[in-house]
N, C-alpha and C positions, 0 to 999 in steps of 0.2 A: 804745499800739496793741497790739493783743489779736492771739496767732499762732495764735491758733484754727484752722482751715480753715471756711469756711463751708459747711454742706452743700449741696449741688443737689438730694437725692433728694426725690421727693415721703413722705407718708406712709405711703401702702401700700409702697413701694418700701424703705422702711425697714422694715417689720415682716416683709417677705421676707428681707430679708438678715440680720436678727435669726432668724430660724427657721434659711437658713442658716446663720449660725454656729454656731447651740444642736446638729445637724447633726455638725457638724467635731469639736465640741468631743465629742460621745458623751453628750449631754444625755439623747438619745431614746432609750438603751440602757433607762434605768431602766425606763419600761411593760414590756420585753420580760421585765426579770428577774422583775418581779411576777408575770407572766403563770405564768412558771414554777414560782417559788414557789406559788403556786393549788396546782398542778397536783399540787407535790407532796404539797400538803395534801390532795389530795385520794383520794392513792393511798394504800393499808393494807394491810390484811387483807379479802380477799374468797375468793369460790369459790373452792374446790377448798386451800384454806390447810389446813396442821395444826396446830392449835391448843392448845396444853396449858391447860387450864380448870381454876380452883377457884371454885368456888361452895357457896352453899346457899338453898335455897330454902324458904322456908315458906307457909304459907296465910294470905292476908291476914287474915280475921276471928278467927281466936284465937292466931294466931303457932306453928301448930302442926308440928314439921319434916316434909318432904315427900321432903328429898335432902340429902345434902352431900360433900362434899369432904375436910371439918375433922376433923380428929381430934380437938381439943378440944373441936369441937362435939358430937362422935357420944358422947367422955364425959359430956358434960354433959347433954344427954339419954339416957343411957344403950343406948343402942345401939351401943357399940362391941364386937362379936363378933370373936371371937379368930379368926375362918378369914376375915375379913373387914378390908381395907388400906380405909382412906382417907387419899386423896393426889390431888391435881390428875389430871386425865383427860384424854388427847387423843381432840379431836373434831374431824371435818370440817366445814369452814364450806359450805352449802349439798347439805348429806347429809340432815338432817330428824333431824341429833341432840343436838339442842337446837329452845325454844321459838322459832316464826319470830319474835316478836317481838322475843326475844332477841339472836337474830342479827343483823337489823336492825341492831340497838343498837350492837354489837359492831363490824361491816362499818365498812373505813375504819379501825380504832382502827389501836394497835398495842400492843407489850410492854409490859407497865406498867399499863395501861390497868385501870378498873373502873367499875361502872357497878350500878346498883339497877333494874328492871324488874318493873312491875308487869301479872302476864299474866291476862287476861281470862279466866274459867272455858270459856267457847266456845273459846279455842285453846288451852285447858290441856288437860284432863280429861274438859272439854263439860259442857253443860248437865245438871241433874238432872230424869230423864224418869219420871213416876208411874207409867207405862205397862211401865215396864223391872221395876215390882215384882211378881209376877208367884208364884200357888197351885200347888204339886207336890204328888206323890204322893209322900210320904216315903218307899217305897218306892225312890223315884229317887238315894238320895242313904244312902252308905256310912256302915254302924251307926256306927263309930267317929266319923264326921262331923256326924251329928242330934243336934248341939247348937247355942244362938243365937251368931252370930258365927262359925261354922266358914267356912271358903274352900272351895266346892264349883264341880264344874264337871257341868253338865246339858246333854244337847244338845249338847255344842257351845259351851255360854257360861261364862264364869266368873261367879260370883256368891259373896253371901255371906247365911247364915243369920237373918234376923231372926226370927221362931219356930215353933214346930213345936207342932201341936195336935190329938191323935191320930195320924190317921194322914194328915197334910195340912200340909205346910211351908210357909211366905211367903218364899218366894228375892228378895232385890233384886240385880238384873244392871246397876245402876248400880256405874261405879267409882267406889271408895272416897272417890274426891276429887272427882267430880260437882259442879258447882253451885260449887265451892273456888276464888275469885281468889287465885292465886299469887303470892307476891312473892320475886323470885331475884336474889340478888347475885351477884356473880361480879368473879373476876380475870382477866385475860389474863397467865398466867405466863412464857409463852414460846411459841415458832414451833417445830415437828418438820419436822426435812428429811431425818435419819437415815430410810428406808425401810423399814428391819425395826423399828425404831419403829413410824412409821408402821402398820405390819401389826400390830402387836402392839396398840397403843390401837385400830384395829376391832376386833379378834377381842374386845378387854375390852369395846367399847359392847356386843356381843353376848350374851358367853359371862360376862361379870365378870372375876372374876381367875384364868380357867381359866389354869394354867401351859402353854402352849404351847414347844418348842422349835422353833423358824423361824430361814430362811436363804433369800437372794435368790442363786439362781446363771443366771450366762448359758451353756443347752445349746444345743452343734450336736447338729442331728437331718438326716438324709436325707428328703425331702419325693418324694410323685410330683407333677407337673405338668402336665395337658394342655397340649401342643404346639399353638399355633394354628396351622389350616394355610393355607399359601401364597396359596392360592385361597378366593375368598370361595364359597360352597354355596351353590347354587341354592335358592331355599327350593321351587320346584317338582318340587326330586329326591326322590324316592319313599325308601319307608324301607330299603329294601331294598338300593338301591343306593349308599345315605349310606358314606364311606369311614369306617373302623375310627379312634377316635382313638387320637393315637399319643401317649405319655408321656414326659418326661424326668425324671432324678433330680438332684436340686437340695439342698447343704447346706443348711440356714437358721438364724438363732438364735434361741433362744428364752428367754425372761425369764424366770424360772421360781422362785416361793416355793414351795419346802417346808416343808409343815406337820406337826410330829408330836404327834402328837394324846393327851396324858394318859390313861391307861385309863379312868378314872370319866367322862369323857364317852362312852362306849357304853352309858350309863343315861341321856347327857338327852337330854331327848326335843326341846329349842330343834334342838341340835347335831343330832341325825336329821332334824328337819323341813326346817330352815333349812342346812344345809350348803354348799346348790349356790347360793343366795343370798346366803350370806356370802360365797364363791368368787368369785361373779359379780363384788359390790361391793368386792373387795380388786383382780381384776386392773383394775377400771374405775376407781378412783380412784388406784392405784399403776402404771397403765400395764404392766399383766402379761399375759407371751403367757398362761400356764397356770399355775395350784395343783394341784399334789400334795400328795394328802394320806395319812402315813403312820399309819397306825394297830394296834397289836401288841392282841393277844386273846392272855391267856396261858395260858386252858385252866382258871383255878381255878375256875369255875363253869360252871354250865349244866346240862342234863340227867343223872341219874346221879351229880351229882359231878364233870359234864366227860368229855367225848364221848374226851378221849386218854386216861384213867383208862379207862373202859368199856370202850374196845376192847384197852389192852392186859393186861387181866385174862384178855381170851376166850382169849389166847393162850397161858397158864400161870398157875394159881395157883387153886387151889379155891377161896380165902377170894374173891377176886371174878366168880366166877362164883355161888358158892352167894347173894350179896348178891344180885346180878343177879337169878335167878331169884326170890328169895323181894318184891324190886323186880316183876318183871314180875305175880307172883302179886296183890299188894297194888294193883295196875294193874287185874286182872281183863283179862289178857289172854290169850286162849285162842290158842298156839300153830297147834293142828291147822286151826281155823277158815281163820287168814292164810291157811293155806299151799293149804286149800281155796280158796280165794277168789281165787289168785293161779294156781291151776293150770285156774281156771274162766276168767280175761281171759286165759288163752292158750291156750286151747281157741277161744275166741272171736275173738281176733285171726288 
């Protein structure tokens, strides 16, 4: 005789109580941790990341180099310049400093990570445009420059010298690498969370290996504040009658990278144009109330030999005064005229 228990349950009523139990026992955990695992596959590197990058990139059809990173590499094609470091680069991920398609690629990895990308000539460099090669007046274009292959800029364009024949140049204002499918390898070396890192690898996408000296300090400042008043204004009140606003003075802080600026950048011309836009993009991706930027001028050049030399020869010393004058002579600058000329707009004023 068998001490089985016989069951009662019908068969749905059994596959219930099996679910219950699978239930109890923490069966149904496992989909959740999946889930989450996913998730985490699925998080990396994205916006707004600092990225330290090694790469190199060449041109698909004759493997010709384009960029790199490598120091082995830059010997081995011979372009390793002595005032010139190759070493991994931080870039920001969704800054536009690097190919989008590279990025792509990238997005999601993490440390470690490498990857080969092959970039379309329309999102490299761009197409090669027949229209872009274009007849000047050689005239347009500095003696020392009128030769084929110089870098010239015309107009407003950069370009470069394919020949010159008489007195009539062929400029092509395609870039060099027009028409060139890309192909870039790259490393993900590491993640930048250091700050003045951070500021340091933009001002390099920009400026190269301008040596900067930078520091992130939090200043209290005294702020004025319009005081809202009490009462809401009529917007029917006259201007006349509108009450005076009243101000209060308010500590606040402020986030503040200083930048001291190398002397030999008051010759490029990136660093003058682009200044307020390299500004812009440092407090916008580092979360900065303000840049200061400090910059020392120390007088060895400029007019004269330097505007503090000039003036303080006027004030003793024949040997730079008599320089001066025989300077102004060589100028053809007629003294008595100025002074005519300056006592005529105040006659006139």
């Amino acid at each position: 005789m068998s001490n089985d228990k016989q069951s009662t349950e019908t068969p749905d009523e059994e596959v219930e109580a099996d679910e219950e139990r699978e239930i109890d026992e923490g069966v149904d955990d496992a989909p959740n941790e999946t889930e989450e695992d996913t998730e985490a596959e699925t998080e990396g590197l994205g916006d707004g990341d600092f990225v330290k990058l090694a790469y190199t990139a060449r041109t698909v059809e004759d493997g010709r180099l384009v960029d790199t990173t490598s120091q082995e590499v830059a010997e081995d094609e011979g372009v390793d310049e002595e005032d010139q470091e190759f070493e991994p680069r931080v870039i920001t991920l969704g800054a536009g400093h690097i190919f989008e398609v590279v990025e792509e690629d990238m997005t999601g990895g993490e440390v470690g990570d490498s990857g080969s990308v092959a970039v379309p000539a329309a999102e490299a460099f761009g197409e090669y445009d027949e229209e872009e090669v274009r007849t000047v007046s050689a005239e347009k274009i500095d003696e020392d420059d009128r030769y084929p292959g110089a870098h010239v800029d015309i107009d407003g364009q950069h370009g470069h010298v394919e020949t010159i024949i008489g007195g009539r140049a062929r400029i092509d204002f395609n870039h060099v690498l027009a028409g060139e499918d890309i192909e870039y390898e790259y490393e993900i070396v590491g993640v930048v969370e250091d700050r003045t890192e951070r500021a340091r690898g933009l001002l390099e996408m920009f400026l190269g290996d301008a040596d900067f000296d930078l520091w992130i300090e939090t200043d209290e400042e005294e702020e004025e504040t319009v005081v809202e008043p009490d009462e809401a204004i009529d917007e029917d009140t006259p201007a006349e009658e509108m009450p005076e606003p009243e101000f209060e003075t308010e500590v606040v802080e402020k986030e503040t990278l200083y930048l001291e600026a190398p002397p030999q950048l008051q010759f490029d011309q990136q660093w003058m144009f682009q200044k307020n836009q390299i500004a812009q993009q440092l407090m916008d991706r580092l979360d900065l109330d303000r840049v200061i930027i400090q910059e020392t001028i120390d007088g060895s050049g400029g007019m004269f030999g330097g505007m503090g030399g000039m003036m303080g020869g006027m004030g003793g010393g024949g040997e730079d005064l008599e320089e001066l004058e025989e300077e102004l002579a060589d100028a053809d600058v007629d003294a008595d005229e100025i002074v005519e000329e300056l006592e005529a707009e105040g006659g006139a004023e």
